[in-house]
ROBADO-154148 format. One line per 3 residues: number of its first residue (from 1); their letters; for each residue x, y, z of N, C-alpha, C, O. Coordinates in nm, 3 decimals. Layout:
% residues N
NUM	A	X/Y/Z/X/Y/Z/X/Y/Z/X/Y/Z; ...
***
This chain:
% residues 189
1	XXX	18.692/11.876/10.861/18.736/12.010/10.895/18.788/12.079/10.771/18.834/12.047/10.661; 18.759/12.186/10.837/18.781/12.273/10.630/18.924/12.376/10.651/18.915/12.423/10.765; 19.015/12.413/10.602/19.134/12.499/10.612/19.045/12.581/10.530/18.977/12.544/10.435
4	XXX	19.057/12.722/10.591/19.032/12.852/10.507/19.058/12.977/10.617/19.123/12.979/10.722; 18.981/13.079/10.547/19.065/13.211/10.657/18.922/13.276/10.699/18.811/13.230/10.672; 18.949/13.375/10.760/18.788/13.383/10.870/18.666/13.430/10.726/18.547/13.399/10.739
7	XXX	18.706/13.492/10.621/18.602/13.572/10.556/18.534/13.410/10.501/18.419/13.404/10.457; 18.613/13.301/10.511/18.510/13.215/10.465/18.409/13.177/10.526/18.290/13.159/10.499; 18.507/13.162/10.660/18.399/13.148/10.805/18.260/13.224/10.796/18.153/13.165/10.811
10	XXX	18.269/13.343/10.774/18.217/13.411/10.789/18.093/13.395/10.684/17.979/13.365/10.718; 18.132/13.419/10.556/18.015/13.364/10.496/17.947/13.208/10.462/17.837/13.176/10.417; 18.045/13.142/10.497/17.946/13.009/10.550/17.813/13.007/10.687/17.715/12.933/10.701
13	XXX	17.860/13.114/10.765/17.777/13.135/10.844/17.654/13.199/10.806/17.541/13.172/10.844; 17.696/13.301/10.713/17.562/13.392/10.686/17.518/13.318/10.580/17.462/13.394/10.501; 17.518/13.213/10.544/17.475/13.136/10.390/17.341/12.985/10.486/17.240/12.932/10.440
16	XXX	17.407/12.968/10.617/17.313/12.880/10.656/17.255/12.974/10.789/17.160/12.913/10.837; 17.277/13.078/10.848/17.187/13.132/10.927/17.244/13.041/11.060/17.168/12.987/11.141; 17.390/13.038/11.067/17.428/13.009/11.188/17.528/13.088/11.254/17.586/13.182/11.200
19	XXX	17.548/13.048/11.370/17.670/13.143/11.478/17.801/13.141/11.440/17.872/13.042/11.420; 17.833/13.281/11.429/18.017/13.230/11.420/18.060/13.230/11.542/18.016/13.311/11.624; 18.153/13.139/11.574/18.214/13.097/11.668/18.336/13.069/11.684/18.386/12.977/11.619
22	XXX	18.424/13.157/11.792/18.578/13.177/11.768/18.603/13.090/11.893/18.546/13.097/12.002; 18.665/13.036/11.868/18.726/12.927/12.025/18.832/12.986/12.014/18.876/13.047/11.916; 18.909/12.961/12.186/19.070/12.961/12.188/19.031/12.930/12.379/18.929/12.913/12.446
25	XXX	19.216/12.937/12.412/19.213/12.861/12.522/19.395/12.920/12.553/19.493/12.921/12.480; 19.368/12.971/12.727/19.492/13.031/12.784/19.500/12.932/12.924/19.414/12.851/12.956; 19.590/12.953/12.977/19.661/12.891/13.085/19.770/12.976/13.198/19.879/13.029/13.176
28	XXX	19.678/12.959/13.342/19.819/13.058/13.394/19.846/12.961/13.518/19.763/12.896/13.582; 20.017/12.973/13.539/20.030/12.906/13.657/19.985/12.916/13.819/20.017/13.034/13.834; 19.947/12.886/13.917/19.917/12.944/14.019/20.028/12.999/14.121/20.007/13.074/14.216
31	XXX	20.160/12.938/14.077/20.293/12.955/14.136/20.297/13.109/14.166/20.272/13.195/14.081; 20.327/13.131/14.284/20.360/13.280/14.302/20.452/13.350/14.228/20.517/13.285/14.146; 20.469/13.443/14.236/20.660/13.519/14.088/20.751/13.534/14.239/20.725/13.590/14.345
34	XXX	20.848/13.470/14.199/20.976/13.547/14.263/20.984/13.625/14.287/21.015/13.702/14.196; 20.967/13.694/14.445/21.016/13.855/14.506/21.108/13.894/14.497/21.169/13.787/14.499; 21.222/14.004/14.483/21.336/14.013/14.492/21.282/14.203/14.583/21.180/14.272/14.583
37	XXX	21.401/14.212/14.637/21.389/14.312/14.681/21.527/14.350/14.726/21.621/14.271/14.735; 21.534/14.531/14.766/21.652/14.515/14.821/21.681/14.539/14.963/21.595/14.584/15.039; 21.791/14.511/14.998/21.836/14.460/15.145/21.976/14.568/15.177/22.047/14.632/15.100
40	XXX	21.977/14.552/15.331/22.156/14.624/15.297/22.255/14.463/15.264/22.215/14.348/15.245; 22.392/14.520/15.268/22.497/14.451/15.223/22.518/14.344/15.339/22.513/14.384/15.455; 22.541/14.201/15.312/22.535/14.103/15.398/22.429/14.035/15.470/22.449/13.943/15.551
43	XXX	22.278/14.098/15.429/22.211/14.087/15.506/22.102/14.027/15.410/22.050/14.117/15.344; 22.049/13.899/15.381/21.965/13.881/15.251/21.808/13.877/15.290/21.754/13.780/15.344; 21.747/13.989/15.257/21.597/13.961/15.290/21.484/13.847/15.268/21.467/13.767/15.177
46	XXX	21.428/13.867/15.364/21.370/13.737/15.323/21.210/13.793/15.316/21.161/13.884/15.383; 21.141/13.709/15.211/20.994/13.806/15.186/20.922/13.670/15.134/20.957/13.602/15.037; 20.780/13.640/15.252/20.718/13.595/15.273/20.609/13.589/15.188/20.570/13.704/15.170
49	XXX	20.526/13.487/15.112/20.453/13.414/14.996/20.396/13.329/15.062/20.441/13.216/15.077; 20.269/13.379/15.118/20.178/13.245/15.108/20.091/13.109/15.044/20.022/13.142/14.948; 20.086/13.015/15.068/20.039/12.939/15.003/20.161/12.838/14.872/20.234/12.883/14.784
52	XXX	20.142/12.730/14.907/20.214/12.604/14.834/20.227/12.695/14.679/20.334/12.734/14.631; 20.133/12.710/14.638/20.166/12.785/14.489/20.171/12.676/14.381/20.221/12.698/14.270; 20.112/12.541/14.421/20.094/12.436/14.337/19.944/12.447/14.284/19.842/12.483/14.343
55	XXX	19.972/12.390/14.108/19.890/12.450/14.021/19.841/12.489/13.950/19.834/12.607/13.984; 19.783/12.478/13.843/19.712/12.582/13.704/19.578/12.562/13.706/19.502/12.485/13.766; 19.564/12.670/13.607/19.426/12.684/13.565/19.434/12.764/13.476/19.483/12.875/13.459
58	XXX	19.341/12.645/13.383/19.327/12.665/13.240/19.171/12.703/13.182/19.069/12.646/13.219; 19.176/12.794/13.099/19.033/12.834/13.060/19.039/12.836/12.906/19.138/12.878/12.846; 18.914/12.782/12.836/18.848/12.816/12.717/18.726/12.841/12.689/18.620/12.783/12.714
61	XXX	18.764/12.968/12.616/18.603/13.060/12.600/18.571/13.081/12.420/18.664/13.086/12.340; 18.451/13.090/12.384/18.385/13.083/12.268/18.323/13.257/12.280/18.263/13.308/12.374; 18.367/13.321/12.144/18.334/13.414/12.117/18.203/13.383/12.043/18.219/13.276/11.984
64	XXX	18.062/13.441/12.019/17.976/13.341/11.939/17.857/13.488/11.907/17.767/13.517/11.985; 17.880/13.552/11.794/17.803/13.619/11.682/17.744/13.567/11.611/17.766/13.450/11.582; 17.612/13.668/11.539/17.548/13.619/11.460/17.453/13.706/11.469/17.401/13.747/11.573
67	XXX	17.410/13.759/11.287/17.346/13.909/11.312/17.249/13.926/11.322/17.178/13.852/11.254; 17.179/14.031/11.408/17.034/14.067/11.478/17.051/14.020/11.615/16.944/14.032/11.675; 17.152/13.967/11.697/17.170/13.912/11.739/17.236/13.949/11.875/17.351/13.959/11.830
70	XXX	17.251/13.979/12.016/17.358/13.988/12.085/17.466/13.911/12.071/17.444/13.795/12.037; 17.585/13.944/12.090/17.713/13.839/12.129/17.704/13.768/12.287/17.662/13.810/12.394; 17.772/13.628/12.239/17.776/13.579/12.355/17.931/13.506/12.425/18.024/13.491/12.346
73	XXX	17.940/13.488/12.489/18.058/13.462/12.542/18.025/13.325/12.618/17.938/13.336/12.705; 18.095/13.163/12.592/18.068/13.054/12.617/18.228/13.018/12.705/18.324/13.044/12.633; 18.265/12.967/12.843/18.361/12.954/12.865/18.370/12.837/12.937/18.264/12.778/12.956
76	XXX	18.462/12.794/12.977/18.482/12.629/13.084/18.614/12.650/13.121/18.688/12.684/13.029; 18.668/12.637/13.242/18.769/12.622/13.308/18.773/12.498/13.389/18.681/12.425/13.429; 18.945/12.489/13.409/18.971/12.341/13.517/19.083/12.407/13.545/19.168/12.457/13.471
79	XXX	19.069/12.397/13.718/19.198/12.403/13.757/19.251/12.260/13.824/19.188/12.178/13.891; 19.401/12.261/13.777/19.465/12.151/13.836/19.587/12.173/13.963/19.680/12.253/13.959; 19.556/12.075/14.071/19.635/12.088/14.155/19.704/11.984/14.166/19.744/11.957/14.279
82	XXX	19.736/11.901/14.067/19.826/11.821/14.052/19.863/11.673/14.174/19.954/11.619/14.237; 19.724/11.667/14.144/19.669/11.517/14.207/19.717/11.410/14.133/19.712/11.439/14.013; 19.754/11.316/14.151/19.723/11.201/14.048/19.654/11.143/13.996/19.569/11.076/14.055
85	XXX	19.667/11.147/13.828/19.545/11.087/13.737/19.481/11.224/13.702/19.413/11.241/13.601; 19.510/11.324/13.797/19.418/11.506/13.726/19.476/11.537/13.617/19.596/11.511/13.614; 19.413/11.605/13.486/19.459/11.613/13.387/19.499/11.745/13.390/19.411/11.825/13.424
88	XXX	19.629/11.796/13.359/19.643/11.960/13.363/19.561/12.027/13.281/19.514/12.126/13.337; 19.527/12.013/13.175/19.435/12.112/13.120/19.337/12.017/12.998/19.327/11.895/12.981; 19.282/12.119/12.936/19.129/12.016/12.855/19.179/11.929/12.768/19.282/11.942/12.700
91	XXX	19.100/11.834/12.771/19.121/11.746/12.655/19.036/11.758/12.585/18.965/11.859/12.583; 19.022/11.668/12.516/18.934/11.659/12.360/18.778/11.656/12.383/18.686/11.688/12.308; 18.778/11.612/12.496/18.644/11.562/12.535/18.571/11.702/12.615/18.468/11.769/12.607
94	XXX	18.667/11.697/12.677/18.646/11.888/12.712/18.610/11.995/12.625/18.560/12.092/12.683; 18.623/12.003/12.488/18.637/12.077/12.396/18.525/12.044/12.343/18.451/12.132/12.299; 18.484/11.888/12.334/18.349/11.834/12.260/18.212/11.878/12.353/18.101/11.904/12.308
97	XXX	18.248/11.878/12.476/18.101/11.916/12.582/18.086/12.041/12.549/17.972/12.079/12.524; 18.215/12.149/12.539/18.180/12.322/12.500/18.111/12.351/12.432/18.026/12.439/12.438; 18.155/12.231/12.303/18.095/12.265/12.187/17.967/12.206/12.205/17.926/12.247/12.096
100	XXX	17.871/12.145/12.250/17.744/12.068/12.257/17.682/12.206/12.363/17.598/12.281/12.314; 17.722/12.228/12.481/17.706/12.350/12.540/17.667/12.468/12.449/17.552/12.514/12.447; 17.774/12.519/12.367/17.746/12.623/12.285/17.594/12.596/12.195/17.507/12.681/12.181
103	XXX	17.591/12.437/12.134/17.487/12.451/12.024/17.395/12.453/12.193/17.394/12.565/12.245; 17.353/12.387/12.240/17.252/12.417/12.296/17.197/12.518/12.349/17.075/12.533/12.355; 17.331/12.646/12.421/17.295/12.758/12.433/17.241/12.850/12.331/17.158/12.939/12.352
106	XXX	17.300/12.818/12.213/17.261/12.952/12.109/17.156/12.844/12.032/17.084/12.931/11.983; 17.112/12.753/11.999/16.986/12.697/11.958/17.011/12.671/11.833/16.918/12.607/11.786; 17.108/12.695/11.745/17.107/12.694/11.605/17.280/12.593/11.564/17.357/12.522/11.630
109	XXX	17.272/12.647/11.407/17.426/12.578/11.343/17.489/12.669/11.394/17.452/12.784/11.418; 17.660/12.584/11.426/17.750/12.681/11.410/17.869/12.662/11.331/17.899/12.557/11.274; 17.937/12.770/11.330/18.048/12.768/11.226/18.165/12.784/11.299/18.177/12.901/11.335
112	XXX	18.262/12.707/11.337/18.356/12.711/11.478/18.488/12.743/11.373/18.531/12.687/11.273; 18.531/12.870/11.454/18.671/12.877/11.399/18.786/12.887/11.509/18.791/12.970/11.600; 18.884/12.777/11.481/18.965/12.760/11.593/19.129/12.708/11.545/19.166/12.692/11.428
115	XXX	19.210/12.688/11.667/19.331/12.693/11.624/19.393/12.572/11.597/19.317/12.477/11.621; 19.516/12.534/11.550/19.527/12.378/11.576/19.634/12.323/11.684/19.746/12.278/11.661; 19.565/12.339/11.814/19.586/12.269/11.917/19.573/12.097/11.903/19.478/12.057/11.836
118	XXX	19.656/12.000/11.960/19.646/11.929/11.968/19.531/11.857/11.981/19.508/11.768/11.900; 19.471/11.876/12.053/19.303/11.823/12.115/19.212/11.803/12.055/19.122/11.719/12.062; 19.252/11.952/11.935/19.170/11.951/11.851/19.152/11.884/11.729/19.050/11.867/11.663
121	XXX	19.325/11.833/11.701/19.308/11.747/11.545/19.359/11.616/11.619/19.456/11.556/11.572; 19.294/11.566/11.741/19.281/11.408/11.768/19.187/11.367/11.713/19.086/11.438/11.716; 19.180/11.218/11.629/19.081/11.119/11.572/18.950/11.194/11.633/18.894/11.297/11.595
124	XXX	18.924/11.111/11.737/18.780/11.184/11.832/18.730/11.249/11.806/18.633/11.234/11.732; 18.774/11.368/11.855/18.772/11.511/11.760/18.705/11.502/11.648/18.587/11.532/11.631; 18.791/11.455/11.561/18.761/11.478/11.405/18.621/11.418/11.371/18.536/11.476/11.304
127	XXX	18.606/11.294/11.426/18.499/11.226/11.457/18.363/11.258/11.501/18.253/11.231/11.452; 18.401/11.330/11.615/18.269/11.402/11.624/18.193/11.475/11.557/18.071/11.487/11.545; 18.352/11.557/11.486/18.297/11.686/11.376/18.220/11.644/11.280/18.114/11.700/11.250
130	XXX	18.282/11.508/11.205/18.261/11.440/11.109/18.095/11.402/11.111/18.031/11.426/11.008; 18.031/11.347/11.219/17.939/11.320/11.262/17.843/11.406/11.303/17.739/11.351/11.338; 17.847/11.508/11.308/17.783/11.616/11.321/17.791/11.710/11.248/17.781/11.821/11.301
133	XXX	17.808/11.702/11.130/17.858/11.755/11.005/17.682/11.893/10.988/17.681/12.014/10.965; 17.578/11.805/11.010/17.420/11.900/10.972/17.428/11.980/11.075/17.313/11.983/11.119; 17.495/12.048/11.142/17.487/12.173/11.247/17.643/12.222/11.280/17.662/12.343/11.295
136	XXX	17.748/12.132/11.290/17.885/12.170/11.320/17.955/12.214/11.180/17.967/12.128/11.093; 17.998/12.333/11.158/18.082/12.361/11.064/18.242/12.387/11.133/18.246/12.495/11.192; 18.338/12.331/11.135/18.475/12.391/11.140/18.560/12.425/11.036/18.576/12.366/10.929
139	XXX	18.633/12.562/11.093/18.762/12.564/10.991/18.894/12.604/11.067/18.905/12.696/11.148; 18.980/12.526/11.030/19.053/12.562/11.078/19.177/12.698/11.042/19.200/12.745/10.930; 19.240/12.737/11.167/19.321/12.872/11.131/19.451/12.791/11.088/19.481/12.673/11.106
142	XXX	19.519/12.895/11.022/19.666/12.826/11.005/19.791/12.813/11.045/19.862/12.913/11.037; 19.845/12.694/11.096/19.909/12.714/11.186/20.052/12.873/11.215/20.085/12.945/11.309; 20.094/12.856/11.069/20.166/13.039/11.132/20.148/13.072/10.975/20.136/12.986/10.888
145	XXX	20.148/13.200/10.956/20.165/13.304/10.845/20.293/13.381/10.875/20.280/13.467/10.962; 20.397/13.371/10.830/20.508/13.490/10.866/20.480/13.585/10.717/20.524/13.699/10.708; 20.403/13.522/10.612/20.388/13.665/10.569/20.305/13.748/10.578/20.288/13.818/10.478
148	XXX	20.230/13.772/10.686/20.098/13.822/10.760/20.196/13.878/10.888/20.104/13.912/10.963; 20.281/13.901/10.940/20.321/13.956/11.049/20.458/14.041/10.998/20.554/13.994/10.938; 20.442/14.153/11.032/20.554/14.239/11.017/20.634/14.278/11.103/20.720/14.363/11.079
151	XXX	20.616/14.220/11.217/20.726/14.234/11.289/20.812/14.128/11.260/20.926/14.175/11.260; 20.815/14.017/11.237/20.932/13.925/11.196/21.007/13.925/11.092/20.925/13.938/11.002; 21.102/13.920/11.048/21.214/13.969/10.980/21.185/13.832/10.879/21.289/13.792/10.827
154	XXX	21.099/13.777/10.854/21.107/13.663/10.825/20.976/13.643/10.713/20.879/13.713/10.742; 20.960/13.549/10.580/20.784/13.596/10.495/20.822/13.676/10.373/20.927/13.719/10.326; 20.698/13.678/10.341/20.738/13.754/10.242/20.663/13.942/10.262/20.671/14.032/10.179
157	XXX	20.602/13.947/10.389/20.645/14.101/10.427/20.787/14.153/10.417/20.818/14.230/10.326; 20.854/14.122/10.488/21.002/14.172/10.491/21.076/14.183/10.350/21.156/14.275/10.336; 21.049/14.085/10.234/21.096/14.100/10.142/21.046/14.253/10.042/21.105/14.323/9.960
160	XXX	20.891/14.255/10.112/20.886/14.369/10.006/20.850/14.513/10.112/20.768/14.595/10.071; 20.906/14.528/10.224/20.925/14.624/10.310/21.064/14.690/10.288/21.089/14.810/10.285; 21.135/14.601/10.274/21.266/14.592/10.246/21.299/14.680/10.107/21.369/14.780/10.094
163	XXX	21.235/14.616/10.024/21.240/14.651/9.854/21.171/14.730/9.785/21.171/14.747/9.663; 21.090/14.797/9.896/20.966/14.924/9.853/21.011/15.045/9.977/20.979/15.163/9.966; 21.055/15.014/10.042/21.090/15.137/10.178/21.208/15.188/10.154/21.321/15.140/10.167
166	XXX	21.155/15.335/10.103/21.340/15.435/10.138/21.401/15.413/10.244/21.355/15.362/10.346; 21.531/15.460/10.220/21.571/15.469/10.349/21.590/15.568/10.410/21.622/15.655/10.330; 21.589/15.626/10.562/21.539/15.777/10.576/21.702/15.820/10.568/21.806/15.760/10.596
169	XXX	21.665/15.978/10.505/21.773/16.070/10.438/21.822/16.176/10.572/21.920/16.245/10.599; 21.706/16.146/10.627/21.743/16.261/10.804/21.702/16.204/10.887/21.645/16.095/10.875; 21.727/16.280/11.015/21.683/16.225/11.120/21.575/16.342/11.169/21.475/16.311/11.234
172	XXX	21.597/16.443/11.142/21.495/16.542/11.201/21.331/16.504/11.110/21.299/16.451/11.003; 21.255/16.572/11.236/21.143/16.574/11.108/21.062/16.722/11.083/21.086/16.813/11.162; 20.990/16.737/11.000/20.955/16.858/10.966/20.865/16.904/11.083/20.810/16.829/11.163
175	XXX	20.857/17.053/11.078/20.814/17.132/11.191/20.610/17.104/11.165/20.572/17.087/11.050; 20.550/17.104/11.231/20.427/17.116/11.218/20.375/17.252/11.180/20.437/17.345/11.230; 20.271/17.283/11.100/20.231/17.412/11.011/20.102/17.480/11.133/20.107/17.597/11.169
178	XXX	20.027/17.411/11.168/19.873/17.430/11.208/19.896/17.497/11.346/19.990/17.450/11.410; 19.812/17.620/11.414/19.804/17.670/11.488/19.817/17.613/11.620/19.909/17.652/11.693; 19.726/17.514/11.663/19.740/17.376/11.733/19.864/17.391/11.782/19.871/17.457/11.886
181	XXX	20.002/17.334/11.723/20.046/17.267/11.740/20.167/17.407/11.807/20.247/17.396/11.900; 20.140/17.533/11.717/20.289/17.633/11.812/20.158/17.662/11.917/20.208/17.714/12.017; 20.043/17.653/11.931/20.012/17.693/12.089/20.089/17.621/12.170/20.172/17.676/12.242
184	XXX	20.065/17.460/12.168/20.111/17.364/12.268/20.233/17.391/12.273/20.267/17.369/12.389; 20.370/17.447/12.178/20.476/17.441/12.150/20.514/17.609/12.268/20.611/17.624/12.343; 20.456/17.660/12.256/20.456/17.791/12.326/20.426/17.834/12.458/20.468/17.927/12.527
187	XXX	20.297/17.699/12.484/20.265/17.673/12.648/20.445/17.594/12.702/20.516/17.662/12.776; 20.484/17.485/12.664/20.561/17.450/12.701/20.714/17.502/12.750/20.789/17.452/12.834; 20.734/17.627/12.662/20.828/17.736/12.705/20.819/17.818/12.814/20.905/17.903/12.835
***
C-alpha cells in the first residue's frame, strides 16, 4: 500500500489506463430517536414507537471514474440484528469481495483510494493487496491533516490565519455602490 494524496492517485491511474476508485463506508443505527413532546403539568405523555428498534446497518460504496468513461457507483450493505456470532458491520473479507466485484464490474486495473479503517490495514488485507499487486493499486489517505482544516484552532492553518489576518477595525460594513442593490434596498421600505 502506497501513502500519498489523491493527485497521485490520480495520475497513477491515467499512467496505466485504470479506474480511480474512492471507497468509504457509513453506519446508521436502526434504534428509533427519543420523542419528547409537550404535555400539561403532572401529566407525562406518552408517545408510541413501533418496532424493537434493534440494529444497524452498515453500507460501503465505491466511487469508480475513469476518462471517456461513465461513473459508476459499486456498493454492499449488511444489516445486523444482533444475533449471535452476526458481525455488526464489514470485515476485511467484506471489503476484499467489493473489491473483486468492482474489478470484475469495470473490467480493467484499479487504483483504490481509501481510508485507514481498521479492516483495511489487517495482515489479510495487506495480503491480498500485496498479491494482486498487476491490477490492484492502493493508496492510502491520511489519517488526519489539522493543517488542511480551518476550522480547528489547531495545524499550522491557524498559525498563519492568525499571523496574516487583520483584525477588523469596525463592525459596520460598507454600503453597496451598484443599482441592483438600492432597488432591492428600496423595495424593502
Amino acid at each position: 500500500m502506497e501513502e500519498g494524496g489523491v493527485a497521485a492517485g490520480k495520475s497513477t491511474a491515467a499512467a496505466r489506463g485504470a479506474w480511480l476508485v474512492f471507497e468509504d463506508e457509513a453506519g446508521q443505527s436502526l434504534r428509533p430517536p427519543r420523542a419528547r413532546t409537550w404535555g400539561r403539568v403532572g401529566r407525562t405523555p406518552v408517545v408510541r414507537v413501533r418496532g424493537s428498534g434493534s440494529g444497524r446497518v452498515s453500507m460501503a460504496g465505491m466511487s469508480c471514474y475513469k476518462k471517456d468513461q461513465r461513473s459508476r457507483l459499486i456498493y454492499g450493505f449488511r444489516v445486523h440484528r444482533g444475533r449471535k456470532g452476526e458481525p455488526k458491520g464489514f470485515t476485511w473479507k467484506d471489503y476484499r469481495d467489493l473489491i473483486l466485484r468492482a474489478r470484475i464490474q469495470l473490467g480493467g486495473p484499479i487504483v483504490l483510494v481509501w481510508d485507514n479503517l481498521s479492516a483495511h490495514l489487517m495482515p489479510p488485507m495487506k495480503e491480498f493487496i500485496a498479491a494482486n499487486q498487476d491490477w490492484l493499486t492502493v493508496f492510502q489517505l491520511p489519517s488526519y491533516a489539522p493543517d488542511l482544516n480551518p476550522r480547528k484552532p489547531s495545524g499550522h492553518w491557524s498559525n498563519a490565519t492568525s499571523a496574516t489576518s487583520p483584525s477588523p477595525t469596525s463592525t459596520t460594513w460598507p454600503r453597496p455602490s451598484n443599482d441592483a442593490s438600492r432597488r432591492s434596498s428600496t423595495a424593502r421600505t
